[in-house]
Structure formats: C-alpha cells, structure tokens
C-alpha positions as CSV (number, residue, x, y, z in Angstrom):
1,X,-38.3,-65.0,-50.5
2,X,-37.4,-63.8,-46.8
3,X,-39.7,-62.8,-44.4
4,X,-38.9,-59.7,-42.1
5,X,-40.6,-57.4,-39.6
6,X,-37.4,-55.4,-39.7
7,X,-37.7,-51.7,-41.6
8,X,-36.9,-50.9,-44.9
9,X,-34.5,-48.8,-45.1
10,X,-32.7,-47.9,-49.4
11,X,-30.0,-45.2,-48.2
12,X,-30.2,-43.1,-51.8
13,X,-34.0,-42.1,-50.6
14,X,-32.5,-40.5,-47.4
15,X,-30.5,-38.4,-49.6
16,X,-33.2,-37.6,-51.5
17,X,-35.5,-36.1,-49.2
18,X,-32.7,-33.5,-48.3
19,X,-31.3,-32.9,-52.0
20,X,-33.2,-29.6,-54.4
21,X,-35.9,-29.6,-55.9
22,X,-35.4,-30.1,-60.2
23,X,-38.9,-29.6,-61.5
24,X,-39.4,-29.4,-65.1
25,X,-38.2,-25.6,-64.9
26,X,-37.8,-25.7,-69.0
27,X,-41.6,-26.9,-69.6
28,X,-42.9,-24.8,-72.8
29,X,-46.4,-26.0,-73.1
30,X,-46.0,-24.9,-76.8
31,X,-44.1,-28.3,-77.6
32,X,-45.3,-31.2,-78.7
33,X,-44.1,-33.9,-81.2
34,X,-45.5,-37.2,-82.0
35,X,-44.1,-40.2,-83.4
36,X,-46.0,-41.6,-86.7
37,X,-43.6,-44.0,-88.0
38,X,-41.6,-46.9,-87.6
39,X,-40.5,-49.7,-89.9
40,X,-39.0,-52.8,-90.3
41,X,-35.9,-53.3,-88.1
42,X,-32.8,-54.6,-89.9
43,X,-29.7,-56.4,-88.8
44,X,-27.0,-53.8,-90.1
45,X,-24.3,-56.0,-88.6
46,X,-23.7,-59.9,-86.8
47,X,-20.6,-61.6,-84.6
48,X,-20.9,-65.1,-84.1
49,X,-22.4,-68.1,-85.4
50,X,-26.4,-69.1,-85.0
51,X,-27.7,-69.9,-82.7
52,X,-25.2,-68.0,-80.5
53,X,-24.5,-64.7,-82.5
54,X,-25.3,-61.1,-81.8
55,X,-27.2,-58.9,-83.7
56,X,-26.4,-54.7,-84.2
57,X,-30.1,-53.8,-85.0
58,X,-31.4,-50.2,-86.5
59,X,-35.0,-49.6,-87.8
60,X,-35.8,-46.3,-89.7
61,X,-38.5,-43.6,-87.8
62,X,-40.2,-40.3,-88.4
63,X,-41.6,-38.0,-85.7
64,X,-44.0,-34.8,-86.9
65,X,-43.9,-31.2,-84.8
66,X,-47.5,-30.9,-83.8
67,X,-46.6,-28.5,-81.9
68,X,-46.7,-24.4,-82.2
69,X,-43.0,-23.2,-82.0
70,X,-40.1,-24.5,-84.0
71,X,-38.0,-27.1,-82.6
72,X,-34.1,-27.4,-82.3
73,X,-32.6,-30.3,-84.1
74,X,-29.1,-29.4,-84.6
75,X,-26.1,-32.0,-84.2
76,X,-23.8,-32.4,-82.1
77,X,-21.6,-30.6,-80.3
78,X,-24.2,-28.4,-80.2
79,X,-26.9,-29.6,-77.2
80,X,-29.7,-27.8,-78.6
81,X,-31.4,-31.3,-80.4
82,X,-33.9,-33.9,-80.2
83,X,-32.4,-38.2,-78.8
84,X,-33.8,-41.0,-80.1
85,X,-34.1,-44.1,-78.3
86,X,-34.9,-47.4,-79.2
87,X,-36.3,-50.7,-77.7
88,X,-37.3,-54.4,-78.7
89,X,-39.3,-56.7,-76.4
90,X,-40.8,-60.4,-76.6
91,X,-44.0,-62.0,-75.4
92,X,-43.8,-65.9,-74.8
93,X,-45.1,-67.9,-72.1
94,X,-47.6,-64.7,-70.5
95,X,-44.7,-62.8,-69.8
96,X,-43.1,-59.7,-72.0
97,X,-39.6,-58.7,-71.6
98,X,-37.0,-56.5,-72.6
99,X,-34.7,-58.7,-75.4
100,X,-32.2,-56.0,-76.4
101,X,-29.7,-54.3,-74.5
102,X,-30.1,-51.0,-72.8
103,X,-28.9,-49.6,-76.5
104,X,-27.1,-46.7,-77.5
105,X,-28.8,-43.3,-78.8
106,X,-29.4,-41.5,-81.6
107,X,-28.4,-37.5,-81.4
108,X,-30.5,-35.5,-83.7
109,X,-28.3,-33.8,-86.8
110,X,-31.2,-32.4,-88.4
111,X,-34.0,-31.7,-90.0
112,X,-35.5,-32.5,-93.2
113,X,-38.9,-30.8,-92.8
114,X,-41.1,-33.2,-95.4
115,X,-44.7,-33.4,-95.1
116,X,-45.8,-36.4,-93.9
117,X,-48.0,-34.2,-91.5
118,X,-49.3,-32.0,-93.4
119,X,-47.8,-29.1,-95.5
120,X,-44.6,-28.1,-94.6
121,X,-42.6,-25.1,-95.8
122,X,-39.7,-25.1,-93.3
123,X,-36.5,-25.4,-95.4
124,X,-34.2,-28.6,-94.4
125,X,-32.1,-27.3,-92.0
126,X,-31.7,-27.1,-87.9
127,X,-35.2,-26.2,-87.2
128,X,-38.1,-28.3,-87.2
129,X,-40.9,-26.3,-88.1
130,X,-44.6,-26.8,-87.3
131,X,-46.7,-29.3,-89.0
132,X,-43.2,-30.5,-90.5
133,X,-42.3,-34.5,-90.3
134,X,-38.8,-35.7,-89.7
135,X,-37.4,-39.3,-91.1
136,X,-34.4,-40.8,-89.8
137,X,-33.7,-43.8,-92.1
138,X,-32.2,-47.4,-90.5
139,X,-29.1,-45.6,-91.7
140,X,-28.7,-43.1,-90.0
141,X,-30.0,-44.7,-86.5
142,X,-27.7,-47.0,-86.8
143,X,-24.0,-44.6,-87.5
144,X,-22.5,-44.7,-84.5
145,X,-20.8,-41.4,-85.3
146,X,-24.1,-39.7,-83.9
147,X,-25.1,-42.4,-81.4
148,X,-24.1,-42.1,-77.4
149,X,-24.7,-43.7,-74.2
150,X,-28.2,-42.9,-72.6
151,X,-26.4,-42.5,-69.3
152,X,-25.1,-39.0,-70.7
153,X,-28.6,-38.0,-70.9
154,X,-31.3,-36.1,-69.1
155,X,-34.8,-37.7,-70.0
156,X,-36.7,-35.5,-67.9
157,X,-35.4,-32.1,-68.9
158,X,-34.1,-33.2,-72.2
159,X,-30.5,-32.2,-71.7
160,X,-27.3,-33.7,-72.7
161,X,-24.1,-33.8,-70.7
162,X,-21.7,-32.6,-73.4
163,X,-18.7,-32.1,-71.1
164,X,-16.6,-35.5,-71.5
165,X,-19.1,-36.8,-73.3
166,X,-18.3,-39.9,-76.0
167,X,-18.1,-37.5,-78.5
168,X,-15.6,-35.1,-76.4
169,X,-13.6,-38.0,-75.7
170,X,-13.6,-40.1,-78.4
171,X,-13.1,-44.1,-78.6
172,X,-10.8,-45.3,-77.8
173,X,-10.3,-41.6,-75.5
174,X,-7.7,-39.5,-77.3
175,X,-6.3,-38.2,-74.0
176,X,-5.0,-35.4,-72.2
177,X,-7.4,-32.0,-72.2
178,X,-9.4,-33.0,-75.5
179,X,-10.7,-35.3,-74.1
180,X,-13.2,-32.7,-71.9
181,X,-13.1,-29.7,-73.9
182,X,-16.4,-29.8,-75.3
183,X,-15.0,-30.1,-79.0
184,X,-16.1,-33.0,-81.2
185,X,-13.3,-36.3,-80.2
186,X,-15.0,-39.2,-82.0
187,X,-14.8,-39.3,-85.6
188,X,-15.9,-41.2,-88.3
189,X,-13.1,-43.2,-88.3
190,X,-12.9,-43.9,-84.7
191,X,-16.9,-45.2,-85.5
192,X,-16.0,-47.9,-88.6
193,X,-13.7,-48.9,-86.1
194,X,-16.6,-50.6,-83.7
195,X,-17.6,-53.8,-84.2
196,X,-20.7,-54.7,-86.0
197,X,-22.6,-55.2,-83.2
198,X,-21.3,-52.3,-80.8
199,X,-23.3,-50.0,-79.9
200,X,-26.3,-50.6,-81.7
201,X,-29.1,-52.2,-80.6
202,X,-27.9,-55.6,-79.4
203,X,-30.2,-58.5,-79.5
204,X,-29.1,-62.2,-79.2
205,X,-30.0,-64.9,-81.4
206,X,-31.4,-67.2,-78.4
207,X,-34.1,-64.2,-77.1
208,X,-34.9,-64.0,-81.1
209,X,-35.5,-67.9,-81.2
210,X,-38.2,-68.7,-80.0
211,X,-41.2,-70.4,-81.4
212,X,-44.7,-68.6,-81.0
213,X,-43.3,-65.7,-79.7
214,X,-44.3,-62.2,-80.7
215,X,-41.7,-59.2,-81.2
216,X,-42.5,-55.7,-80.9
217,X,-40.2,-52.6,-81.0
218,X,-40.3,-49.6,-79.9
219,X,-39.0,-45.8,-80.1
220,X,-39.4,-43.0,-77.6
221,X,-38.1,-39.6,-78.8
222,X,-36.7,-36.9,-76.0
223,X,-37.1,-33.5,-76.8
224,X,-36.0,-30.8,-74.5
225,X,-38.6,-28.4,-72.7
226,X,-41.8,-30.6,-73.7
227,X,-44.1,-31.2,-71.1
228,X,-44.8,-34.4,-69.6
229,X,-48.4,-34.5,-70.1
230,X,-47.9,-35.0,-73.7
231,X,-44.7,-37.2,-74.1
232,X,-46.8,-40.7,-74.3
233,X,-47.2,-40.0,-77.7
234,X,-43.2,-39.8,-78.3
235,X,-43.6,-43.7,-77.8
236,X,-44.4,-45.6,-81.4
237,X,-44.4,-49.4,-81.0
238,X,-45.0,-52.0,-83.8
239,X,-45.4,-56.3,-84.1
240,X,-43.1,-57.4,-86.3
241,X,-42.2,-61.0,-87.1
242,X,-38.9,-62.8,-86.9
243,X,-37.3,-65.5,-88.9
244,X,-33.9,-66.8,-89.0
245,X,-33.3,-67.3,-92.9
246,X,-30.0,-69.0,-92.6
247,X,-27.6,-66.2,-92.9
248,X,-29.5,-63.4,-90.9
249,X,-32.5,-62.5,-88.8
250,X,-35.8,-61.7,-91.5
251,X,-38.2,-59.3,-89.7
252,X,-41.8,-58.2,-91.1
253,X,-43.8,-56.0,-89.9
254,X,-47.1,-57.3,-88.2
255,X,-49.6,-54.2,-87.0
256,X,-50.1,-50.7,-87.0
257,X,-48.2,-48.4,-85.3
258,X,-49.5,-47.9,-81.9
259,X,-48.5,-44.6,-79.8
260,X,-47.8,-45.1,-76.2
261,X,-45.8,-47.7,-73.8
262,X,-44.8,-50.7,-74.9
263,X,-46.6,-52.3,-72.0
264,X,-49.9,-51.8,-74.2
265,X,-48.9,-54.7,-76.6
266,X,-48.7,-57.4,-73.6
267,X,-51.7,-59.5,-74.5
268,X,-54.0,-59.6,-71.4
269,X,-52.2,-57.2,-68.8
270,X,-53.4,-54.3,-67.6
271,X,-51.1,-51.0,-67.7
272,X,-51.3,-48.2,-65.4
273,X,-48.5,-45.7,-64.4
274,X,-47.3,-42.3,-62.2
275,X,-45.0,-39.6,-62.5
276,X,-42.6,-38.1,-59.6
277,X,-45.2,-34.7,-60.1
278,X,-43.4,-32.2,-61.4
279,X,-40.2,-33.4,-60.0
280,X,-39.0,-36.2,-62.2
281,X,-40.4,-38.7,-64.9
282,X,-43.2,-41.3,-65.6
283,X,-43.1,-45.0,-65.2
284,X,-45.3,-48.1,-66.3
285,X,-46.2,-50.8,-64.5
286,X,-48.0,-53.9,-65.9
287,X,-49.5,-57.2,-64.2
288,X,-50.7,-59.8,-65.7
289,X,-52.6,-62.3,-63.1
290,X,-53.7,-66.2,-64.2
291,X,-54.7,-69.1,-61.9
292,X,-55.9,-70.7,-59.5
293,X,-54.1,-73.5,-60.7
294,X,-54.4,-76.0,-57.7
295,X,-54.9,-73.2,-55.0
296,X,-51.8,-70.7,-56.4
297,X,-52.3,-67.5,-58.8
298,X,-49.2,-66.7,-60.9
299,X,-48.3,-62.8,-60.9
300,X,-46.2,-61.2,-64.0
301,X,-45.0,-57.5,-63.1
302,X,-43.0,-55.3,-65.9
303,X,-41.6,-52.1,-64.8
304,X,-41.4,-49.3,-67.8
305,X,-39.2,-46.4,-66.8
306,X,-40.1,-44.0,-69.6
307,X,-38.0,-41.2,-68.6
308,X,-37.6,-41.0,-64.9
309,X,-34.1,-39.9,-64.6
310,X,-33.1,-41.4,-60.7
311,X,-34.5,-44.6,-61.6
312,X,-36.5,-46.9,-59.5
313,X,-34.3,-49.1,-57.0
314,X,-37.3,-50.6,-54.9
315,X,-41.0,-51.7,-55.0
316,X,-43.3,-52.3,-52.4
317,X,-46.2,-54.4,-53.1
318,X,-49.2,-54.9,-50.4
319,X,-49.9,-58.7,-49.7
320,X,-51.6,-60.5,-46.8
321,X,-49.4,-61.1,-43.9
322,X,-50.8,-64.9,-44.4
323,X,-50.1,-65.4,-48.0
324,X,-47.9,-68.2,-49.1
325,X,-45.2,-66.8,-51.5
326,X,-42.9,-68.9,-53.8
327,X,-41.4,-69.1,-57.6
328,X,-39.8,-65.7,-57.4
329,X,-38.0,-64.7,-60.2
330,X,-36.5,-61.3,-61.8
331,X,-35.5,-60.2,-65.1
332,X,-33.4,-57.0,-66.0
333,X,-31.4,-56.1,-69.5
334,X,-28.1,-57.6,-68.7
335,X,-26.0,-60.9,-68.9
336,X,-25.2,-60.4,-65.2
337,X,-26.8,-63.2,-62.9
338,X,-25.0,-61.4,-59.8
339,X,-26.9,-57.9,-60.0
340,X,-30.8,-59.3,-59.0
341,X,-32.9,-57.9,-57.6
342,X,-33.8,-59.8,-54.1
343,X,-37.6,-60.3,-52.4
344,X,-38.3,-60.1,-48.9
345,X,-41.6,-59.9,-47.3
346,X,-41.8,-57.2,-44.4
347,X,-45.1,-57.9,-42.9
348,X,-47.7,-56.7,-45.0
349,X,-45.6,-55.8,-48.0
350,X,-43.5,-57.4,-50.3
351,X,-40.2,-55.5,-50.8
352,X,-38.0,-56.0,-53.9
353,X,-34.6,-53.9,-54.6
354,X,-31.1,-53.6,-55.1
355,X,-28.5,-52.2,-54.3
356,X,-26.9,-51.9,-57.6
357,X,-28.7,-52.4,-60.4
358,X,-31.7,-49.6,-60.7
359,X,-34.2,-49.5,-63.4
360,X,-33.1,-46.9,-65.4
361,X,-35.1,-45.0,-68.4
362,X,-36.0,-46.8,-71.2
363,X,-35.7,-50.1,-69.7
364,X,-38.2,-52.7,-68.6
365,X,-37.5,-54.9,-65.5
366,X,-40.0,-58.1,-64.3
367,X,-40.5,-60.3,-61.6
368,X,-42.8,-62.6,-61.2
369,X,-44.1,-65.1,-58.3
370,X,-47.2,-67.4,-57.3
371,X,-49.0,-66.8,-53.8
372,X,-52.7,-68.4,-52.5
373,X,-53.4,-64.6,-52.4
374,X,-56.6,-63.6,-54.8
375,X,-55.4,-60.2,-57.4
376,X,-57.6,-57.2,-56.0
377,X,-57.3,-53.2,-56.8
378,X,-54.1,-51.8,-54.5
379,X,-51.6,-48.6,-54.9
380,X,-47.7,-50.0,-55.6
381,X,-44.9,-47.9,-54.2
382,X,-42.0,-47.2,-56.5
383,X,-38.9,-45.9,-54.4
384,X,-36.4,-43.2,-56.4
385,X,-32.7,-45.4,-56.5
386,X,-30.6,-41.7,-56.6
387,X,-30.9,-38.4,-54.7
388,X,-33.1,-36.0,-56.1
389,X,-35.8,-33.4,-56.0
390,X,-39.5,-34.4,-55.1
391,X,-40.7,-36.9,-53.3
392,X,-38.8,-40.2,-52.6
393,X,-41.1,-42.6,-53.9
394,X,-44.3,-42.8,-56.4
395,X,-47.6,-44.2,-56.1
396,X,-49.2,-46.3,-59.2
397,X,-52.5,-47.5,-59.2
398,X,-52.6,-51.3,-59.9
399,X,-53.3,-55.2,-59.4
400,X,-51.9,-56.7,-56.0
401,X,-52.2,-60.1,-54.0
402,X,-54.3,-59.2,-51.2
403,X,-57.2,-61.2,-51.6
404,X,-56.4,-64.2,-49.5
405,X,-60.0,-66.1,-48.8
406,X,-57.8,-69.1,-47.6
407,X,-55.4,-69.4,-44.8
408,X,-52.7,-72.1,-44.1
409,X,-52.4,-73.6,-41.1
410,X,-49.8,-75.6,-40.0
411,X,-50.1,-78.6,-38.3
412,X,-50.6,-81.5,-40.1
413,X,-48.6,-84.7,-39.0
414,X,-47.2,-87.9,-40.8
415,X,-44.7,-89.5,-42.4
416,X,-45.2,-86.9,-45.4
417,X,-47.7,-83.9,-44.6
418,X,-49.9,-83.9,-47.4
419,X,-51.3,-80.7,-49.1
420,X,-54.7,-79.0,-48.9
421,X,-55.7,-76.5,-51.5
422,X,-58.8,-74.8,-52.8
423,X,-59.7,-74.9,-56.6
424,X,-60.5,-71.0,-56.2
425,X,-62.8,-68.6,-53.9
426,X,-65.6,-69.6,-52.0
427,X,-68.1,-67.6,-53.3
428,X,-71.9,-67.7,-52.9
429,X,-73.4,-70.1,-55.6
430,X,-70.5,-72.0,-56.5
431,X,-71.2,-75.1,-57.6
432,X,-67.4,-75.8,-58.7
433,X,-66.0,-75.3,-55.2
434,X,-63.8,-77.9,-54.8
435,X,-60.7,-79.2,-52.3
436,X,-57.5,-80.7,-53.2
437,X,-55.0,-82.8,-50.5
438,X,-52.0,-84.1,-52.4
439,X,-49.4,-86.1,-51.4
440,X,-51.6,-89.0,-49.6
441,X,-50.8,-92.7,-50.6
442,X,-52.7,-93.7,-53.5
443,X,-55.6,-95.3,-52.9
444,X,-55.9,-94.3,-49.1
445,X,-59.7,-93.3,-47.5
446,X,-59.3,-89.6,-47.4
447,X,-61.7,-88.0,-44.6
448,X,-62.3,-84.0,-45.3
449,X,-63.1,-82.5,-41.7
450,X,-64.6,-79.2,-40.7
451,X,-65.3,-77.1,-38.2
452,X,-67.3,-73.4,-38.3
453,X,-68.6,-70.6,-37.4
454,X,-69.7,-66.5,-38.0
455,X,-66.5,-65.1,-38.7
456,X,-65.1,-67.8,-36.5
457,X,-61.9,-66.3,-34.2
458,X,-59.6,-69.2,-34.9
459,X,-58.6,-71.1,-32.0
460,X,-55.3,-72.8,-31.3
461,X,-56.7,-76.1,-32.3
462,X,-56.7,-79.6,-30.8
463,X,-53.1,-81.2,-30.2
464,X,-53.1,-85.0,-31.1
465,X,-49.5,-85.7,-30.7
466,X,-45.9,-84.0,-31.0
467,X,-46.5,-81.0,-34.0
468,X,-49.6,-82.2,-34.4
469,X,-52.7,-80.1,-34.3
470,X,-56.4,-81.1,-35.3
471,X,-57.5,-77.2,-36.5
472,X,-61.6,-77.9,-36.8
473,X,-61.2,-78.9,-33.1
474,X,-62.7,-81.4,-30.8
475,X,-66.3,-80.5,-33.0
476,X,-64.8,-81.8,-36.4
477,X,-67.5,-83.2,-38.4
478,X,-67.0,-85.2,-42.3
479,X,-68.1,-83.6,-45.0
480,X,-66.5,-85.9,-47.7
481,X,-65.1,-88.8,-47.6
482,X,-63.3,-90.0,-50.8
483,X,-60.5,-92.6,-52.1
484,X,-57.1,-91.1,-53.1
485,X,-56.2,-91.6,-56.6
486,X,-53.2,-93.4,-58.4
487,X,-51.2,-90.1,-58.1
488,X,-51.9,-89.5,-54.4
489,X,-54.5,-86.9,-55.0
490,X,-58.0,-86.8,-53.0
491,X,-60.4,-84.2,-54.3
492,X,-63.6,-83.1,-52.1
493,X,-66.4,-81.7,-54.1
494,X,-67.8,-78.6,-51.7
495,X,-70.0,-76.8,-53.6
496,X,-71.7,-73.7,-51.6
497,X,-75.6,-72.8,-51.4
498,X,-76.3,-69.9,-53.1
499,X,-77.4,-68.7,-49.2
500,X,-77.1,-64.9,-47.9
501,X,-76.6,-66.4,-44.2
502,X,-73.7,-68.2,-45.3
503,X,-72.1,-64.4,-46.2
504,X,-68.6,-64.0,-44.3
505,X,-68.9,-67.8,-42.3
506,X,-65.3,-68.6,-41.7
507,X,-64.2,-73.1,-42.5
508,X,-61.2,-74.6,-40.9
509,X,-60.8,-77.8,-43.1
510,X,-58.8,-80.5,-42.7
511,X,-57.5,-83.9,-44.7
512,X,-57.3,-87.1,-43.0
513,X,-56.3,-90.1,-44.1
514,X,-56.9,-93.7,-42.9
515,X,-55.2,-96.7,-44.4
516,X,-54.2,-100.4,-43.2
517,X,-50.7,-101.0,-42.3
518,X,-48.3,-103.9,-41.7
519,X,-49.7,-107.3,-39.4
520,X,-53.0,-107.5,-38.3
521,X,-53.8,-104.1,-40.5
522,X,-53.4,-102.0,-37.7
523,X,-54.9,-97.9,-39.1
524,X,-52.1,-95.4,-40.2
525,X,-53.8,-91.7,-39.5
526,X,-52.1,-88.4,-41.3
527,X,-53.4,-85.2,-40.9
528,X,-52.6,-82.5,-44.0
529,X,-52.0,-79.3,-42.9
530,X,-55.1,-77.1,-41.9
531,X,-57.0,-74.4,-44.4
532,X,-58.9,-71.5,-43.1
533,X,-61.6,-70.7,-46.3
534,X,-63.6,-67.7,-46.0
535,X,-67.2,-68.1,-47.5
536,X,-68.7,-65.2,-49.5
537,X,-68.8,-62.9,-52.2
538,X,-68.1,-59.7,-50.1
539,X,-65.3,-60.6,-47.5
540,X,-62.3,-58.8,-47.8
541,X,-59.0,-58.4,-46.6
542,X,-57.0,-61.3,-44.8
543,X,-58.5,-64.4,-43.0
C-alpha cells in the first residue's frame, strides 16, 4: 500500500455533482413483494473435466405480492415485468466471497398466481395479483431464451433497456436494422445454441472445492416502482452443501430461508449499509475483525451493491496516520488479475479504487489487510464510479482501524533490527499484558527499557550512533530482563495495576539486546525499534 498526502481526486464523481437529479420518481408505496422460496441449486449443464470444469447453475424460486395493487409480469418484449437475479458465495478461512460470475438474468414471462401466500384468485396470466405467489422452477431460471445481461438493466427504477437489447439483437446479432428495432431477435434456437455453461450462473469447480467451506445462494428480485424501504425482503438466501459425486456437483440444502443480504450469513461479521437517499440504490458493507495475533489485527471487508445502479468505484476508510498497514489483498467476480483494485493511504484515510472495474449491483467485492490499529466505531465513505443524480458518495456506519494504543518508532540499530510488539491493549487491570521483540539471536539477554510520563509529548529521542535512536531517552530504566528463545523470540510479561492514576500515561519501550562476541567476548548491543503504548481503558484516538 502507498502512502500519499496528495488529494483524491475519481474523475466520474466530478461529473456527477453536475449531472440531474434521478430520484425514485416511479416509487408507488403500494408495492411490495417478498421472496419465500428457494431450493436446491442444480448444475443444468458442465464443460471441462474435474477439477477444472465449469458449472451452468439454476435453482428454482417463488416470490408472493404482499403488496396492494397488482403487479406486471409480462415477457418480453414487453418492459412492463419483474428480473430475477441470482448469486452464490463461500465462507472459508473468515472471509465470504462472491464464487459465481456476475450471472445473467431472468426476465419475468408470467404469472402463475398459486397460493403459497394465502388465497389467491388471480387467474394465471400477466398480472400478479395480491396475496398471489409466483414459482419459477430451475427450468425456467435457467432458459436462456428469457435470460439477459444485468448491464441492460435499471435496479433502482426497475427498468429495462429494450432498445438493442440481447433480445433485439439476437446471438450471434442478426444485423442490419433488426438488430435495434425493439422486436424480439433471439430465439429459441439461437439459445440451444449456447454452451452449457453460458450464460447461466457460472461457478468453477476449484471455488466449489473446498473442504469446510460453507455455500450459500442467493436471489434478489427487481420489480419496477417499489420503494426502497421495503426491497430487503426481495433478497432470499439459503446454506446448502456441496459435494462432487464423480460426474457432477451434489447440493443439499442446509437452513431456512433467510430474507435479506447475503452478508447476514458471514459467521461473525457485522453488516450495516446506506442508500444514495432518494437518488440511487443501497449497499452492504461487512467487516469481520480478529487478532491481535503478535501485535497485528486482520480486517475482512465485503462490499454488497444491492441495486445501486452507478456502482461504487472508491472507498475511503479512516485509519491513524501512525498505523502500520500490510497484507492487502482484493477480490472481485472476474478471472482478470489486471483490473484490482489498488490501496493507498492519504493521511488519515485509506483510499481504495479503480479505474475500471466498479462494483456493480448484485456483486460483492473484498479486501482485506492487517494494521497495529485496534477496530473502533467510524462512518466509511463509498464514492459513486458513474455520473449521476444525488450526492457523490455515501456514508455507512461501520467497524474501522483507528484505535491505535501503540506507535512505532523507528530507530532501532543492528545487524538485523529486531521487532517489538504488544500482545493487545494496555488496558487498566490487565494481567496478560505482554511484549514481544522478534528477531534477536537465540539465546541473547534481552533488556526491555522504558521511559514515561502523563500523556508524555514524545521527544526526538537519544542518538547512539548513525540511524540509531534510544526512544525512552537518557532516563531509560529496565523493566524486564529476559533470555531470547530458540526461535529468536524474547517476551516481557507487563502486566498493568488495576490503577485510575495510571489512566492515559503514555510508555516508550524499547528491546535491547546484549550478547558476547568473537575474542575476548567483547558485548554486541542491538536496539529493536521503539513502541509508543498508551495505558488506559479510555484513551482514544492516535498516540
């Protein structure tokens, strides 16, 4: 990750702030649907050989109209009807990602008005009607006939772009003015021609095995003129199982169906998430945060773009200026290792974007990273990717790596500059505090020095020599001495007194180590690098 003071600058948000407004002008607050089914995904076609084949996935789903007012659902070329989206993630290792492709979607044909609701009288036909249930079997979510690109597609108003459309145009295109004239291009034909994989919901053999793992899919349906405030429930998610039986992938279904993000099934992480107001659609965000694991917590971030149609093309994450980043790493939906997204820290912010490669709807992106820097409650800033209307960025409520209690310092001196780590926060009471320098010789006296004070100003410190710098200063006292172990380790036991005076008292620690060397024994000294550690159970903010 880089490290700039320069400003951030993503040109599509400078077009935004001058482009129209496109609130949800088509909101009927008389719509509603929810999702109430899903079941068991099935491989309805395969190209290659395991473990390196593709699967073409469908999985059957039913929505009910819980709303008042009966509901369009008539096929295309008509663009008065309901799309249905579909998505399959993994959890393994504390991290849950996106494993199929950003798949194709299902256009509604119509309905068949049962009552797995309630009582329904609406005839099957191009209405939904109220208290009616509509089932789509595995079938018919997986015939590409009726299945387009999501890019054609509106999320946030629900609309369709008709006009040179797959269907218009057909596949392959048929050419000439057909293929934009807003009559139906693609045929059944031109659909048994795909592969068995295209088009479908993709999902490679290598993100299926994968031992522990659980799998969990999800469907999200758009329907035009619903409001926003009650599209979570469009979003039906299930466990399922998955086992490779020789020939094909054998799924089972493993819980309930759960309404909502997919971000709620990540074991341990919390989920919050924002809408562009009235301007544009919502997205999730989860974090999952474990460690200290000597001195370094490990942050997991998915991104969830339910149906935010400009997509997100930058995040902004608040961190101490003095926290020690590394591990970086980003995950999208693609093959491509070319389009991503890059880190850079701009002074009290860490900024990740493209250029290229937004999050678009029903999609989850992650990155991940480790930093010194303790998880507190902080705001992230999610920056629109196209021009739009509304504001260019959102605000969502979350977990961030401000809470740095320890500082770096620079300094130390040697042959090899060893380490110095806390096992955690110095907090009032704890016995467990502890001290880690690695990288000493084994067996080496290791001297832990300190210096304090009352929300001690840190000074430059005392030079010894060329890059050298003694941080606790002239005044260093021991407060440990201890023998470095086979691996080169030395670990100081500093447990803190349970003392209110001790509250916001500011320790500059430092390693030393002393060992004989070459004729006559003559004493080798290294210095580790320095460590501010802030004691108390109050103290926030940066060191």
């Amino acid at each position: 990750m880089n490290r700039s003071r320069r400003p951030f600058v993503l040109a599509p948000l400078l077009l935004a702030l001058a482009a129209p407004l496109s609130a949800q002008a088509n909101r009927n607050d008389d719509v509603n649907v929810t999702v109430i089914e899903t079941k068991t995904p099935v491989a309805l076609g395969r190209e290659g050989v395991f473990p390196d084949g593709r699967n073409g996935i469908s999985f059957e789903t039913t929505i009910c109209n819980t709303g008042d007012v009966k509901l369009d659902w008539r096929a295309p070329m008509s663009t008065r009807h309901p799309f249905i989206c579909f998505l399959i993630a993994r959890e393994s290792d504390g991290r849950l990602v996106q494993i199929s492709d950003r798949s194709y979607v299902k256009h509604g044909i119509a309905a068949a008005n049962a009552s797995d609701c309630g009582v329904c009288t609406e005839p099957f036909g191009n209405l939904l009607g109220i208290g009616c249930s509509d089932t789509y079997s595995l079938g018919l979510n997986g015939d590409r006939y009726t299945l387009g690109p999501p890019d054609e597609i509106d999320p946030w108003l629900g609309l369709w772009q008709r006009t040179c459309s797959l269907f218009d145009r057909g596949e392959p295109p048929v050419g000439g003015p057909a293929e934009c004239d807003n009559v139906r291009s693609l045929n059944n034909q031109m659909a048994q021609n795909f592969g068995p994989v295209e088009h479908r919901i993709e999902v490679l053999d290598a993100d299926l095995d994968v031992p522990g793992a659980s799998f969990f899919t999800m469907t999200y349906y758009v329907v035009k003129t619903e409001p926003e405030k009650v599209r979570d429930d469009n979003m039906g998610t299930r466990r399922v199982t998955a086992a490779w039986t020789g020939s094909d992938w054998d799924f089972t279904i493993a819980s309930p169906l759960k309404t909502g993000t997919i971000l709620n099934r990540w074991s341990g992480a919390t989920v919050t998430s924002a809408a562009n107001g009235e301007d544009d659609g919502r997205v999730y965000v989860g974090v999952k945060v474990t460690g200290p694991v000597n001195g370094l917590y490990h942050y997991e971030y998915a991104f969830h773009n339910r149906d935010n149609l400009r997509g997100v093309g930058a995040v902004r994450i608040p961190i101490c200026p003095y926290a020690e980043l590394s591990g970086f790493g980003f995950k999208d939906v693609d093959a491509d290792a070319l389009n991503g997204w890059t880190a850079t820290v701009d002074g009290d912010e860490l900024v990740v974007s493209t250029l290229d490669n937004p999050l678009r709807w029903n999609s989850i992106y992650n990155l991940w990273f480790d930093t010194d820097a303790a998880p507190e409650a902080g705001g992230l800033e999610l920056y629109a990717f196209d021009p739009g209307g509304g504001a260019p960025s959102v605000s969502v409520a979350g977990t961030v790596p401000t809470g740095v209690f320890q500082r770096v310092l620079a300094g130390g001196c040697g042959p090899n500059v060893p380490s110095l780590a806390a096992n955690g926060r110095a907090t009032l009471g704890n016995a467990g505090f502890a001290l880690t320098s690695g990288g000493n010789t084994p067996g080496a006296t290791n001297v832990l020095l300190a210096g304090y004070g009352p929300a001690r100003t840190l000074d430059p410190g005392l030079p010894t020599g060329p890059g050298c710098t003694l941080w606790p200063g002239g005044s260093a006292y021991a407060l440990s001495v201890v023998v470095t172990d086979v691996t080169g380790n030395a670990t100081h036991p500093l447990p803190i007194p349970n003392l209110v005076g001790l509250e916001g008292v500011d320790l500059v620690l430092q390693c030393l180590e002393s060992r004989a060397q070459g004729p006559g024994h003559v004493r080798s000294l290294t210095l580790s690098d320095g460590l501010l550690v802030r004691v108390g159970n109050t103290s926030l903010g940066c060191p």
